[in-house]
N, CA, C and O atoms as a Tripos MOL2 file, in Angstrom:
@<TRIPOS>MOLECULE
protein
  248   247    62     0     0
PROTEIN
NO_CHARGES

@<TRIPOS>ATOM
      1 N         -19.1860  -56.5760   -5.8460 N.3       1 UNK1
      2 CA        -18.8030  -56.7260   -4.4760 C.3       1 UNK1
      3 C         -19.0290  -55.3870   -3.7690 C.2       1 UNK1
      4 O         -18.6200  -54.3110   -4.2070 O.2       1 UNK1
      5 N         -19.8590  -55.5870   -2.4030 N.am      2 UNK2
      6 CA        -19.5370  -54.5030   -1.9630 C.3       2 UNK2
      7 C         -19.3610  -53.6760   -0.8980 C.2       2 UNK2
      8 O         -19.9770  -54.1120    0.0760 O.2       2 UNK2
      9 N         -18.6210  -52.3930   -0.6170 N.am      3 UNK3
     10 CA        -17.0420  -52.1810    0.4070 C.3       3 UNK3
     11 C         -17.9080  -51.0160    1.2290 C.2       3 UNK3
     12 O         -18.4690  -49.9850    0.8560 O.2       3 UNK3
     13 N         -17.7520  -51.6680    2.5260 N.am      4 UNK4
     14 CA        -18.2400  -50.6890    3.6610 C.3       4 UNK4
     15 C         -17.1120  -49.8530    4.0300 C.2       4 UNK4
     16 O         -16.0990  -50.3260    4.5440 O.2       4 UNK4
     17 N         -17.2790  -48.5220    3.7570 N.am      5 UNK5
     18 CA        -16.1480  -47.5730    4.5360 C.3       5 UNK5
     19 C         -15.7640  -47.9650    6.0220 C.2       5 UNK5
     20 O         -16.7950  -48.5370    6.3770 O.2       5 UNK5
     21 N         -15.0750  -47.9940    6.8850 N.am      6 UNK6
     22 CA        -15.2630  -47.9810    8.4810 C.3       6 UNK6
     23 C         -13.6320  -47.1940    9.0780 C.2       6 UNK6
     24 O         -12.8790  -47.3270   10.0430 O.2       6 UNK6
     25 N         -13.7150  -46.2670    7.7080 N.am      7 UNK7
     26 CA        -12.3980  -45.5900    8.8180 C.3       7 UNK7
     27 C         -12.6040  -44.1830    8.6970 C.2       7 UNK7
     28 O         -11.7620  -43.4000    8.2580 O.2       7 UNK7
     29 N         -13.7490  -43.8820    9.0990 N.am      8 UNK8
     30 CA        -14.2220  -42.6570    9.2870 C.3       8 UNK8
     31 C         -13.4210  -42.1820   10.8170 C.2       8 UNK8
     32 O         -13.5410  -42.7200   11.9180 O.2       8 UNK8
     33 N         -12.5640  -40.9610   10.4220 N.am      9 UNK9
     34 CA        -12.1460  -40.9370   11.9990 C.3       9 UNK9
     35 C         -12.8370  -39.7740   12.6700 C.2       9 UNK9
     36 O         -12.2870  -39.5330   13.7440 O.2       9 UNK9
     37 N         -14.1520  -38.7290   12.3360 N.am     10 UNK10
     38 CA        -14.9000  -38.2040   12.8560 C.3      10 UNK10
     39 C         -15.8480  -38.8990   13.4920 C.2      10 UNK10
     40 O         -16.5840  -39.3640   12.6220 O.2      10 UNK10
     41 N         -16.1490  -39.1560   14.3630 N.am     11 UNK11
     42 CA        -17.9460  -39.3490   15.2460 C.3      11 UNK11
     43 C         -18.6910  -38.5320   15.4420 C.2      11 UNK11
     44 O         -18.3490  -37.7140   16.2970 O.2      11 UNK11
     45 N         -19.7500  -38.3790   14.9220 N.am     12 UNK12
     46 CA        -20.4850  -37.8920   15.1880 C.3      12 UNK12
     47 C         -20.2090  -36.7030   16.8800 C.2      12 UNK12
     48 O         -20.3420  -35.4890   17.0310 O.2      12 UNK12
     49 N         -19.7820  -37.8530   17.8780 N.am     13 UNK13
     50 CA        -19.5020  -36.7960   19.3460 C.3      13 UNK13
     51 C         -18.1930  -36.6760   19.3510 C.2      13 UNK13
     52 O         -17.7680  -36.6960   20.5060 O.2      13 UNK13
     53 N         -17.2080  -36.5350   18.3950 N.am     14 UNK14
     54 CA        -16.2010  -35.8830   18.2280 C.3      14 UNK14
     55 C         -16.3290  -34.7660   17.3240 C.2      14 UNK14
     56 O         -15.3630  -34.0740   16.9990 O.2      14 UNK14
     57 N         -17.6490  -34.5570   16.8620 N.am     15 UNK15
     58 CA        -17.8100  -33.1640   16.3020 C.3      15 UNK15
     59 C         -18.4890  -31.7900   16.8520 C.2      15 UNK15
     60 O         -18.1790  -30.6140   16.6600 O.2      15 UNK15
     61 N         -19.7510  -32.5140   17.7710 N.am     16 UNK16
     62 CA        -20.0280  -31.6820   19.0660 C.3      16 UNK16
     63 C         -19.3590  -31.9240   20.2990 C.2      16 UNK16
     64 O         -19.8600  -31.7430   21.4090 O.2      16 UNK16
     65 N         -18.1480  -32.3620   20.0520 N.am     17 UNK17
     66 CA        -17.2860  -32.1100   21.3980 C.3      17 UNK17
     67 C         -16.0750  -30.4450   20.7580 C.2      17 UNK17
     68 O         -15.6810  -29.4610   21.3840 O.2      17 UNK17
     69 N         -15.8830  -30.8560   19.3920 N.am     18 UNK18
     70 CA        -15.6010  -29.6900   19.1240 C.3      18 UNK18
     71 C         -16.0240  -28.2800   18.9190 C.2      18 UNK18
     72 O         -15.3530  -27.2550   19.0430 O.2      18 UNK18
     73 N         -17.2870  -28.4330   18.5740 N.am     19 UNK19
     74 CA        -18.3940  -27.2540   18.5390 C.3      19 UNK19
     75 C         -18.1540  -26.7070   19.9240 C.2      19 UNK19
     76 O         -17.8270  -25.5280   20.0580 O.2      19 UNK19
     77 N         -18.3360  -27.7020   21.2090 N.am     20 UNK20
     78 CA        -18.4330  -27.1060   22.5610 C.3      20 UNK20
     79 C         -17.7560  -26.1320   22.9240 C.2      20 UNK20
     80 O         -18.1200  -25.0480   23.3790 O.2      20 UNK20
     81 N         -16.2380  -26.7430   22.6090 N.am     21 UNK21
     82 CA        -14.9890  -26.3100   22.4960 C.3      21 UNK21
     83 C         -14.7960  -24.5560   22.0000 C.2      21 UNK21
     84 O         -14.2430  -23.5740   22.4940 O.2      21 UNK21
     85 N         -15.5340  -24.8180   20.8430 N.am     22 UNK22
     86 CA        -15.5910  -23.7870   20.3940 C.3      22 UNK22
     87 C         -16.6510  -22.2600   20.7560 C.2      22 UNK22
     88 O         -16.4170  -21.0620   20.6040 O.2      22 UNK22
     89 N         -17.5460  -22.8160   21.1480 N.am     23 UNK23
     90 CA        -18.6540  -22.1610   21.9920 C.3      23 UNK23
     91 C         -18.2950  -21.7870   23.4640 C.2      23 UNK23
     92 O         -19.1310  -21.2180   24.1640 O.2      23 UNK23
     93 N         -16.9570  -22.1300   23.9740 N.am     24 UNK24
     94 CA        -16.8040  -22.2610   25.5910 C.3      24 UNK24
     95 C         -15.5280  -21.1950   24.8340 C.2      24 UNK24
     96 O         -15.9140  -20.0290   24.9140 O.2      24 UNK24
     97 N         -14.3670  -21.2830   24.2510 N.am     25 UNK25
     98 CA        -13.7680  -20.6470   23.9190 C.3      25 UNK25
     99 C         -14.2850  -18.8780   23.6380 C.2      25 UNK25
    100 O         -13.7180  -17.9150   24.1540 O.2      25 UNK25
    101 N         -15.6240  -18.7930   22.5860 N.am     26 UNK26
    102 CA        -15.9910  -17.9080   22.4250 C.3      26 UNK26
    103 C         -16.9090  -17.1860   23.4320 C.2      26 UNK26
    104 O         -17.1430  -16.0180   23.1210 O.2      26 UNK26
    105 N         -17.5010  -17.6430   24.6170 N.am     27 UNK27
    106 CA        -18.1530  -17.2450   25.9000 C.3      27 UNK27
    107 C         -17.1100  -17.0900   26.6810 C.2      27 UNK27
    108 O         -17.3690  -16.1360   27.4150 O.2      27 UNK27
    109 N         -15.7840  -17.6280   26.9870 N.am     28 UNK28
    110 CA        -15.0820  -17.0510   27.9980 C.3      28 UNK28
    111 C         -14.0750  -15.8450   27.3610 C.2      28 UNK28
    112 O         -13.5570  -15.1190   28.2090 O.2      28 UNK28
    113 N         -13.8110  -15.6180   26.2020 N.am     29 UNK29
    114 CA        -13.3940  -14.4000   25.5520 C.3      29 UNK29
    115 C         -14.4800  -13.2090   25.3640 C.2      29 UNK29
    116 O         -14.1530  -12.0570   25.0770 O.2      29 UNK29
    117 N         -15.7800  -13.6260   25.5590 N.am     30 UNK30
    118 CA        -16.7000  -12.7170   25.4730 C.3      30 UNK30
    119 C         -16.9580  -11.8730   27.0300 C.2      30 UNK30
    120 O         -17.4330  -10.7390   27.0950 O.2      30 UNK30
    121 N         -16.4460  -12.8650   28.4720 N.am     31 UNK31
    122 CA        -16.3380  -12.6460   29.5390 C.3      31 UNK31
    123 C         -15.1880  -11.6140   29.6750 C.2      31 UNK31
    124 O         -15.3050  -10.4760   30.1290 O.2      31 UNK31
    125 N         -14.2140  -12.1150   29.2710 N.am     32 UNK32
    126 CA        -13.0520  -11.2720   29.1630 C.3      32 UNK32
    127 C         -13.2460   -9.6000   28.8810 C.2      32 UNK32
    128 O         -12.8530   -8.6280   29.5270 O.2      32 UNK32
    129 N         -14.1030   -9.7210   27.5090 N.am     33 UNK33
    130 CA        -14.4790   -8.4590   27.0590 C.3      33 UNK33
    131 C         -15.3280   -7.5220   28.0340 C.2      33 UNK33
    132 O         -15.1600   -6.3690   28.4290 O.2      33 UNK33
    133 N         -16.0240   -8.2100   28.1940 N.am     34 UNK34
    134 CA        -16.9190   -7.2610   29.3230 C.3      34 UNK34
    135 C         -16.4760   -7.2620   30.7960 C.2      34 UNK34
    136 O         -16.7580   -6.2840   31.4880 O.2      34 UNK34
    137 N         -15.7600   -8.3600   31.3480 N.am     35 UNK35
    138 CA        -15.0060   -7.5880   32.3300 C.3      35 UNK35
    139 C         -13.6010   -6.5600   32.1060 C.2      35 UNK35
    140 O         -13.3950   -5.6600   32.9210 O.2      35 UNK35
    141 N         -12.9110   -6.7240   31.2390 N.am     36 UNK36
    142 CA        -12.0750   -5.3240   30.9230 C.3      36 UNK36
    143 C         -13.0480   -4.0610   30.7330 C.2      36 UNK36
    144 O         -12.5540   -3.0350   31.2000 O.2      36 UNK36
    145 N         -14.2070   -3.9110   30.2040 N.am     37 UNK37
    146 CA        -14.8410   -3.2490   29.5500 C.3      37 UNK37
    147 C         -15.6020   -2.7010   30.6540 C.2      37 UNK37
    148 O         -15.7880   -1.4910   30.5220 O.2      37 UNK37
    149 N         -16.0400   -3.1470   31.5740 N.am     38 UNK38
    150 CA        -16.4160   -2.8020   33.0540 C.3      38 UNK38
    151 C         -15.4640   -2.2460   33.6480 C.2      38 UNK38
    152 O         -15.6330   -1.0310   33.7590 O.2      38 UNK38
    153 N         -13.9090   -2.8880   34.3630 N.am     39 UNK39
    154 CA        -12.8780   -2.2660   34.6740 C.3      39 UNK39
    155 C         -12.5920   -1.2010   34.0850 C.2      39 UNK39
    156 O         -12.1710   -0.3310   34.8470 O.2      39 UNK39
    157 N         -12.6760   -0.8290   32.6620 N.am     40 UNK40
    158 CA        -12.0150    0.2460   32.3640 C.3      40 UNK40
    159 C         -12.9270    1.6890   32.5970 C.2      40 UNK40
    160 O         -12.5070    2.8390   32.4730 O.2      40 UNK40
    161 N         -14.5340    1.1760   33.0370 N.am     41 UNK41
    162 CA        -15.4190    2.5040   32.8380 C.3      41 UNK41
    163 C         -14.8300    3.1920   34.6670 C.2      41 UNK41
    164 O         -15.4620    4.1390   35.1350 O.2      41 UNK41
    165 N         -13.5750    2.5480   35.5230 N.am     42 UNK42
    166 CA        -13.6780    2.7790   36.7190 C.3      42 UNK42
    167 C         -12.5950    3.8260   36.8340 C.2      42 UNK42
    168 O         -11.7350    4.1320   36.0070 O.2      42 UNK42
    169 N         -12.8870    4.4330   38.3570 N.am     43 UNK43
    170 CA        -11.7740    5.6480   38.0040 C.3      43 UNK43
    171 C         -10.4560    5.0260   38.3300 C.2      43 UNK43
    172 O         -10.3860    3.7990   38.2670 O.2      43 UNK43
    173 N          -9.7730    5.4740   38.5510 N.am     44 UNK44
    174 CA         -8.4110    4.9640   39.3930 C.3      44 UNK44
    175 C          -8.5430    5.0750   40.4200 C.2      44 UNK44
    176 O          -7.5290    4.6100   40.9400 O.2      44 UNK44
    177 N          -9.4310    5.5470   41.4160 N.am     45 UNK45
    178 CA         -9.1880    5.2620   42.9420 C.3      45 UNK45
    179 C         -10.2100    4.0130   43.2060 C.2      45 UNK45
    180 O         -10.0300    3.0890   43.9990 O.2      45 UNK45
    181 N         -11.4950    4.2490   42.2140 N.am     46 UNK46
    182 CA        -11.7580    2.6190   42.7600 C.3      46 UNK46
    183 C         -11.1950    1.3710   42.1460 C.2      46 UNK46
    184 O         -11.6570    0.2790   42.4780 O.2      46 UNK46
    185 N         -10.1230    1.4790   41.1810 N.am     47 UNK47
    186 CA         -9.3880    0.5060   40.6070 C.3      47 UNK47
    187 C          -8.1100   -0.0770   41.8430 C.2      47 UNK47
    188 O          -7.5560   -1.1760   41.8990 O.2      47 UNK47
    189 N          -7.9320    1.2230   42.7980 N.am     48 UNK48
    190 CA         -6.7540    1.0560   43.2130 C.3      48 UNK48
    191 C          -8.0690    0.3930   45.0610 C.2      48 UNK48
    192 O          -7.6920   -0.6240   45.6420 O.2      48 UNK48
    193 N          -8.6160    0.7060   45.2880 N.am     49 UNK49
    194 CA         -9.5800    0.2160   45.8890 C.3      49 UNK49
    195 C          -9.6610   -1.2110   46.0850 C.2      49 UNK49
    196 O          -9.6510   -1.8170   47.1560 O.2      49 UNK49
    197 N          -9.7710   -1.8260   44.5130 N.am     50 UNK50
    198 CA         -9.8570   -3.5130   44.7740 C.3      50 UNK50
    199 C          -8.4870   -4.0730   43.9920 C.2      50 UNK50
    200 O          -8.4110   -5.0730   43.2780 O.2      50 UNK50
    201 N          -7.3180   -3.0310   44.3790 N.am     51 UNK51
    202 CA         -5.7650   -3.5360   43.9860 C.3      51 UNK51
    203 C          -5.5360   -3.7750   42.7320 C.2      51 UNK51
    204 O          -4.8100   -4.7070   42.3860 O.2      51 UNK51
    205 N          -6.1590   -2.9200   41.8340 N.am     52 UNK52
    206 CA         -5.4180   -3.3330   40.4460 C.3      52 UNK52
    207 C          -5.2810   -1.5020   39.6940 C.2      52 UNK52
    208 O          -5.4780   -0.4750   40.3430 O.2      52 UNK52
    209 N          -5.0050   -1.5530   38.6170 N.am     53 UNK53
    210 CA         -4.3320   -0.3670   37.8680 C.3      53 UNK53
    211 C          -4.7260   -0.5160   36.4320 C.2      53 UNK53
    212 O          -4.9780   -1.5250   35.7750 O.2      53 UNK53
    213 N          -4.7140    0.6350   36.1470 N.am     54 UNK54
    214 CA         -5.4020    0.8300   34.6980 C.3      54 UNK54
    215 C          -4.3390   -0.3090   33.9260 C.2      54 UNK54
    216 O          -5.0820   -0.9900   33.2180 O.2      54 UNK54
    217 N          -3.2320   -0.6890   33.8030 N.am     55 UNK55
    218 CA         -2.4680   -1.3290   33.0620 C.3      55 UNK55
    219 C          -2.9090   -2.5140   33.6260 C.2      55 UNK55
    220 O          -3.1230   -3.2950   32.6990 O.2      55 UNK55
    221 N          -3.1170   -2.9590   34.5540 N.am     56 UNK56
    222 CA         -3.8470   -4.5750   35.2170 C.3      56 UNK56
    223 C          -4.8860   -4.7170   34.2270 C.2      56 UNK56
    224 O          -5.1260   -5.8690   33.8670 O.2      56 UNK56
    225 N          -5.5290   -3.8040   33.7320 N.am     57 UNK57
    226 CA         -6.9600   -4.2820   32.9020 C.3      57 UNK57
    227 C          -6.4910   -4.6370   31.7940 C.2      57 UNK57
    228 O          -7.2690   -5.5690   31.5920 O.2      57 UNK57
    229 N          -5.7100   -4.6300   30.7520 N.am     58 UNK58
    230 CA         -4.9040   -5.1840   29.6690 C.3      58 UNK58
    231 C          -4.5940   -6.2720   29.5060 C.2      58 UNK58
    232 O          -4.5000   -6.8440   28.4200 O.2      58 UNK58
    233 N          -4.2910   -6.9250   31.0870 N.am     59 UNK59
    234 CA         -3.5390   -7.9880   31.2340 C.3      59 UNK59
    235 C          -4.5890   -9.1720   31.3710 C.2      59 UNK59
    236 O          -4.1190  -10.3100   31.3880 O.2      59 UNK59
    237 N          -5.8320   -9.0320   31.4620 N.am     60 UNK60
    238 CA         -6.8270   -9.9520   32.0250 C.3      60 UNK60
    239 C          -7.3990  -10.6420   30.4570 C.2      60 UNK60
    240 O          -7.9550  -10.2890   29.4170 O.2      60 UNK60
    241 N          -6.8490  -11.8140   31.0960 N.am     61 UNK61
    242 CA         -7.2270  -12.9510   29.4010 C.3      61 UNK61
    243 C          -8.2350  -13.1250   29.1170 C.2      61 UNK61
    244 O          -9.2950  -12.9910   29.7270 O.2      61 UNK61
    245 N          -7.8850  -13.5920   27.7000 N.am     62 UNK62
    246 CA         -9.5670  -13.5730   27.0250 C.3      62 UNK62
    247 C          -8.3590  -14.7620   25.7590 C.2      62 UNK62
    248 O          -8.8470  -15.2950   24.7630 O.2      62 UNK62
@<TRIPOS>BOND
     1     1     2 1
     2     2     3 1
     3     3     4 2
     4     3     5 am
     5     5     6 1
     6     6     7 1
     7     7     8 2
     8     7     9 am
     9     9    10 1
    10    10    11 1
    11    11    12 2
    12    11    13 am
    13    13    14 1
    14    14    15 1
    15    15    16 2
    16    15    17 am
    17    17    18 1
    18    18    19 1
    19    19    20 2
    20    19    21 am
    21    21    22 1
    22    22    23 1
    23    23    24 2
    24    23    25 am
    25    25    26 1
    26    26    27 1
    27    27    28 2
    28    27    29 am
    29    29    30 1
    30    30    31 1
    31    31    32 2
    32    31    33 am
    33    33    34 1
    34    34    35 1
    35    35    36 2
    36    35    37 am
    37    37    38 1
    38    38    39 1
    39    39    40 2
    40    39    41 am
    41    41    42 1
    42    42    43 1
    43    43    44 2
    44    43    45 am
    45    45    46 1
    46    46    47 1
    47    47    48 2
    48    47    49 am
    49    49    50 1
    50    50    51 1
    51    51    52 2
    52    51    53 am
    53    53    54 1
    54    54    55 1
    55    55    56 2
    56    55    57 am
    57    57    58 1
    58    58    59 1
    59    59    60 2
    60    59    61 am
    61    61    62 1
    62    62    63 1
    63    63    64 2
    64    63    65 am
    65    65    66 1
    66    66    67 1
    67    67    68 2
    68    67    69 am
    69    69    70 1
    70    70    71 1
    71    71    72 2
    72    71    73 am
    73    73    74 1
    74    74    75 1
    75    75    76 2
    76    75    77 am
    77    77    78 1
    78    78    79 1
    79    79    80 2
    80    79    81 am
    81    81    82 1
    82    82    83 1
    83    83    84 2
    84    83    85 am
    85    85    86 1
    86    86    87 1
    87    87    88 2
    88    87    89 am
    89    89    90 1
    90    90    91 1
    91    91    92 2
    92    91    93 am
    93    93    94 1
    94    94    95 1
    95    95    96 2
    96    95    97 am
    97    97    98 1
    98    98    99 1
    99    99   100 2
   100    99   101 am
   101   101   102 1
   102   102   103 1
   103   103   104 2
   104   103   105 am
   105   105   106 1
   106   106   107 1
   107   107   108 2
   108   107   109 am
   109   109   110 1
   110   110   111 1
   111   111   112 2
   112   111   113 am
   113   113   114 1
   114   114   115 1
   115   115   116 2
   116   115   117 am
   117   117   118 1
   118   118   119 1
   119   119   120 2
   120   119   121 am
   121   121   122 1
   122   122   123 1
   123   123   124 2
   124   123   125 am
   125   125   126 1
   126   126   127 1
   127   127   128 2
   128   127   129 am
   129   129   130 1
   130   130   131 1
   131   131   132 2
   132   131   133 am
   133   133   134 1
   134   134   135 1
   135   135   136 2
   136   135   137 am
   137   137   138 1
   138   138   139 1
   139   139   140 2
   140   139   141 am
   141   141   142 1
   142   142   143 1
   143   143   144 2
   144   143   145 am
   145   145   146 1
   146   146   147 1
   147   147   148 2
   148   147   149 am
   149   149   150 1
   150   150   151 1
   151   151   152 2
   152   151   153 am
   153   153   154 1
   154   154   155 1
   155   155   156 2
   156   155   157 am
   157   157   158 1
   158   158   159 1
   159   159   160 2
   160   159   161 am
   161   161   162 1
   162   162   163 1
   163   163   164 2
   164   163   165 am
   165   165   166 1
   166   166   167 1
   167   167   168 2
   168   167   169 am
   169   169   170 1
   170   170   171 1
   171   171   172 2
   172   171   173 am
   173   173   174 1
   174   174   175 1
   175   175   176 2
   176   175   177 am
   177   177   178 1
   178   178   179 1
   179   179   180 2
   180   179   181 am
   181   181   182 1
   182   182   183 1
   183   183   184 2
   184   183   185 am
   185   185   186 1
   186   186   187 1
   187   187   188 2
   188   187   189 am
   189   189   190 1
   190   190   191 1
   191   191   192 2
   192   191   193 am
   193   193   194 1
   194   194   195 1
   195   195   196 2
   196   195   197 am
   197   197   198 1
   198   198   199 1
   199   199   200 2
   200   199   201 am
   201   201   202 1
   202   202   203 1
   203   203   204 2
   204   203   205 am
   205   205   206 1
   206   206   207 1
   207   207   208 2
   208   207   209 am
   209   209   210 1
   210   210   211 1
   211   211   212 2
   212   211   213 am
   213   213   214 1
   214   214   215 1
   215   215   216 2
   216   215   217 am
   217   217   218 1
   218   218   219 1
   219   219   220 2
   220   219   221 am
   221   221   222 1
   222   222   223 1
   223   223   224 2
   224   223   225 am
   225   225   226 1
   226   226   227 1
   227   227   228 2
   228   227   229 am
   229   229   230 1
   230   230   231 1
   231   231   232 2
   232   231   233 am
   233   233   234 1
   234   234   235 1
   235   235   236 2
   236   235   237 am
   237   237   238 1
   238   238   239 1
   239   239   240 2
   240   239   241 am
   241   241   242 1
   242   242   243 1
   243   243   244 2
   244   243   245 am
   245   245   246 1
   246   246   247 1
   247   247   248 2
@<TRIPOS>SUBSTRUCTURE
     1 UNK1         2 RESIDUE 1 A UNK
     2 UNK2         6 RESIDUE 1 A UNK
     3 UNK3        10 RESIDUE 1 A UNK
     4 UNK4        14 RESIDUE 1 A UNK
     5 UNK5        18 RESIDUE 1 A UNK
     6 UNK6        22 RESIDUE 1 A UNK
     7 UNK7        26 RESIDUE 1 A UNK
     8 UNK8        30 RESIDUE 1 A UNK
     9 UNK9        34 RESIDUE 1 A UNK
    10 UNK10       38 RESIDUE 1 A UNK
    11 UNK11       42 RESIDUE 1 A UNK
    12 UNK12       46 RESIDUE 1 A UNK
    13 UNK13       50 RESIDUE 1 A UNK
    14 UNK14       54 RESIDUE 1 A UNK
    15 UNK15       58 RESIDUE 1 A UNK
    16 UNK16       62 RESIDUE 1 A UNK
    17 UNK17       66 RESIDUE 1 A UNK
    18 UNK18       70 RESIDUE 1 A UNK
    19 UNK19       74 RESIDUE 1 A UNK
    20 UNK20       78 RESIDUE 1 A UNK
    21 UNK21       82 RESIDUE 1 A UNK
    22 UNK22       86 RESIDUE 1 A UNK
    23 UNK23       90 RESIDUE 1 A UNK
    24 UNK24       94 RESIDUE 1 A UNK
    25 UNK25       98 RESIDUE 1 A UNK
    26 UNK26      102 RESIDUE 1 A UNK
    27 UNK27      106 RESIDUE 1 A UNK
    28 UNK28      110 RESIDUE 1 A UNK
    29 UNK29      114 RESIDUE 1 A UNK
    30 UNK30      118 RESIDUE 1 A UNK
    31 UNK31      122 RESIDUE 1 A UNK
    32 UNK32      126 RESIDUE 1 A UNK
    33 UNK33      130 RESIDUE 1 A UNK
    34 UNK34      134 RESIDUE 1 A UNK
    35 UNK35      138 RESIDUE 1 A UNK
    36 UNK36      142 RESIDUE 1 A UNK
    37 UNK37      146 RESIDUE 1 A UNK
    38 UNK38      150 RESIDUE 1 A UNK
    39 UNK39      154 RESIDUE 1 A UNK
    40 UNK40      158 RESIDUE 1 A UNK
    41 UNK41      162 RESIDUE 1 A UNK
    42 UNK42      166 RESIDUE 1 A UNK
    43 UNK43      170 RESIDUE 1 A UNK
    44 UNK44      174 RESIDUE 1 A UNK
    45 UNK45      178 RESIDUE 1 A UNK
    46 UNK46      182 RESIDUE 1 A UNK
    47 UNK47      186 RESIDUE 1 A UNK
    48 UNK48      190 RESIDUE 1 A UNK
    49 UNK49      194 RESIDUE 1 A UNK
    50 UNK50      198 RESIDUE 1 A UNK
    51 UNK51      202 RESIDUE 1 A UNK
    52 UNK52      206 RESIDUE 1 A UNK
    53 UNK53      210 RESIDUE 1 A UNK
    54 UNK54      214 RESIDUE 1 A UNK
    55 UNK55      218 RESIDUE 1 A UNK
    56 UNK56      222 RESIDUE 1 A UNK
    57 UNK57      226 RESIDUE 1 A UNK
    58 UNK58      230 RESIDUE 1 A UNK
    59 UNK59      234 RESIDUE 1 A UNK
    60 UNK60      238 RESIDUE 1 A UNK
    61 UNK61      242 RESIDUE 1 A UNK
    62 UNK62      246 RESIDUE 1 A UNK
C-alpha cells in the first residue's frame, strides 16, 4: 500500500518568504550601520545643525 505524505507544513513560498525576511532584516541593519557611521564622522556643530548629538547617534536602530 502506498502513503502520500501531505502534512508538510513548509511551502516552498513560506521558505522564500522567510529568506526575504531575512535579507530585509540584514539590509536595514546594514543601513543603520552606515548611517551611524556617517553621523559619527560629523563634528558637533554640524550634528547640532540638523538637531541631534553625539549620544542621538547610538540611539538610531538597526
Amino acid at each position: 500500500m502506498a502513503v502520500i505524505d501531505t502534512t508538510r507544513s513548509a511551502a516552498p513560498a513560506n521558505v522564500f518568504g522567510g529568506l526575504f525576511k531575512v535579507f530585509g532584516a540584514v539590509a536595514a541593519w546594514n543601513d543603520a550601520r552606515l548611517t551611524r557611521k556617517a553621523l559619527s564622522q560629523l563634528s558637533d556643530r554640524e550634528l547640532d545643525d540638523i538637531g541631534l548629538s553625539r549620544n542621538d547617534i547610538d540611539r538610531i536602530a538597526f
